[in-house]
N, C-alpha and C positions, 0 to 999 in steps of 0.2 A: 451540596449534594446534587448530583445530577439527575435529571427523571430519563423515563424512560418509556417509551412506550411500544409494549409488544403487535407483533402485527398479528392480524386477524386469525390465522392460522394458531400460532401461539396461544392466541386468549383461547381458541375455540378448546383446546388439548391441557385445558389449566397454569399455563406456564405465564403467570404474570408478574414474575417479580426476577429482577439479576441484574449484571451488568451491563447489557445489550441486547441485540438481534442475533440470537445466534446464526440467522441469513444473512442478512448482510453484516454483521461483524461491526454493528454501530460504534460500539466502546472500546475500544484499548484491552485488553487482556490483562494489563497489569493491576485490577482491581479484583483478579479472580478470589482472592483469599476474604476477600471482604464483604462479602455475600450469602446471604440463603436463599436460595431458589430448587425448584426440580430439575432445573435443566445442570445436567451433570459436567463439573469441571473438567473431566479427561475426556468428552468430546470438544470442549474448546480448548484445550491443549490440543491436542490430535489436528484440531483445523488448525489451527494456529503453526503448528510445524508442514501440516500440506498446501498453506497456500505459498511460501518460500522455498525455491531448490535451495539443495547446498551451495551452490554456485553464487544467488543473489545476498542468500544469508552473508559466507564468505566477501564480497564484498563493498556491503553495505558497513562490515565490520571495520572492514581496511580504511572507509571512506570514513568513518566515525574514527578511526585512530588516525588519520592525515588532521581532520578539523583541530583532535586534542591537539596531537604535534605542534602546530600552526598555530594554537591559541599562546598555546606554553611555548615557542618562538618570542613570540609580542611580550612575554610575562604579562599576561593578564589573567588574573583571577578570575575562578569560575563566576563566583557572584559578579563581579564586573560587566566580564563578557555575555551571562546568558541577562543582566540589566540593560546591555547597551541592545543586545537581540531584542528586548519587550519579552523573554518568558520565565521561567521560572527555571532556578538551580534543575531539578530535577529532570525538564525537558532536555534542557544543553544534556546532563550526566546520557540521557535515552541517546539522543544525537549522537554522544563521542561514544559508545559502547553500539551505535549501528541497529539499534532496535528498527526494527522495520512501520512501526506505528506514526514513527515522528514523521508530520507532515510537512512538503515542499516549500509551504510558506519560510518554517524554520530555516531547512538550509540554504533557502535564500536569503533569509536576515543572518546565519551565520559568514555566510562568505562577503553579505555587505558588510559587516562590521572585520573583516579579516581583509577584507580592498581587493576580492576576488570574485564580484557580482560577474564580472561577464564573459567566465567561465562555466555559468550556467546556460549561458546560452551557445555555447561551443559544446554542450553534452554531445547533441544531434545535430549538428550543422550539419543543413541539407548538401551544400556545397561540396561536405567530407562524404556522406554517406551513398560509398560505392554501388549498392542495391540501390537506392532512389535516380540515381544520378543514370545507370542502364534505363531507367522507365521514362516515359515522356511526363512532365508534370502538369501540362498541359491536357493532357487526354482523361487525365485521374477525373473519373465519378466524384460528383459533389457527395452521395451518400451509398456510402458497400453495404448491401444490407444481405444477411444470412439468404439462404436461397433456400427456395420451398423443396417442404421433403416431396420425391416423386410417388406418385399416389397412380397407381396400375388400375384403369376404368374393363370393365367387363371381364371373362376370364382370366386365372391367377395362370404364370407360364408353367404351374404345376398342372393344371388341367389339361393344355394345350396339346402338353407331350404324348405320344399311344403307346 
């Protein structure tokens, strides 16, 4: 069993028990059914479909049917292949159906054990990327940091006007 601990916001409003942060989104969603808490399941179903466009959903799916293709190529059995990854049958099954939850580390031990690790590093080669490649790389800030909201000192331009 996994713990859990809510953040201060959270404790302060009673909500001390479920399966994550509903701010940051600590846990996987897929343990919704398995829980009593007050925090209600159809806002994290709701977040859960607003933080994915159609678009990313769409191809994180495609990307999870190329990995099955590609395993069922090799004939390797799911137990095989999500043993030779290090995770569990059910991680690979999240993987090939495109679940948005499964983390990077995964499909990088999926395409090492497929003999296609260094096509993860071709995702964003700088080298391809048309946008980076017009900017000087040299000139880029070590840190972009959000920029302060402007804050109007002495009369509002509503008073100014006659």
């Amino acid at each position: 069993m996994r713990s859990w601990v809510p953040h201060a916001r959270q404790q302060a409003a009673g909500r001390t028990g479920g399966p994550g942060c509903i701010e940051c989104m600590s846990w996987s969603l897929y343990s919704k059914y398995s829980w009593q808490s007050s925090i209600r399941t159809d806002i994290l179903i709701f977040m859960s479909e607003r933080l994915y466009p159609p678009s990313v959903q769409r191809t994180l799916r495609e990307f999870g049917r190329n990995i099955r293709i590609a395993r069922k190529k090799r004939r390797m059995p799911v137990a095989d292949f999500a043993e030779r990854m290090g995770v569990s049958q059910g991680t690979l099954v999240r993987l090939e159906q495109g679940e948005p939850g499964v983390g990077v580390g995964v499909v990088a031990m999926a395409l090492l054990v497929l003999g296609e690790l260094r096509r993860l590093g071709d995702i964003l080669d700088v080298s391809r990327d048309d946008t980076g490649l017009m900017l000087d790389v040299d000139s880029l800030p070590q840190r972009i940091r959000r920029p302060k909201p402007l804050v109007l000192r002495g009369k509002s331009p509503a008073e100014g006007k006659p």
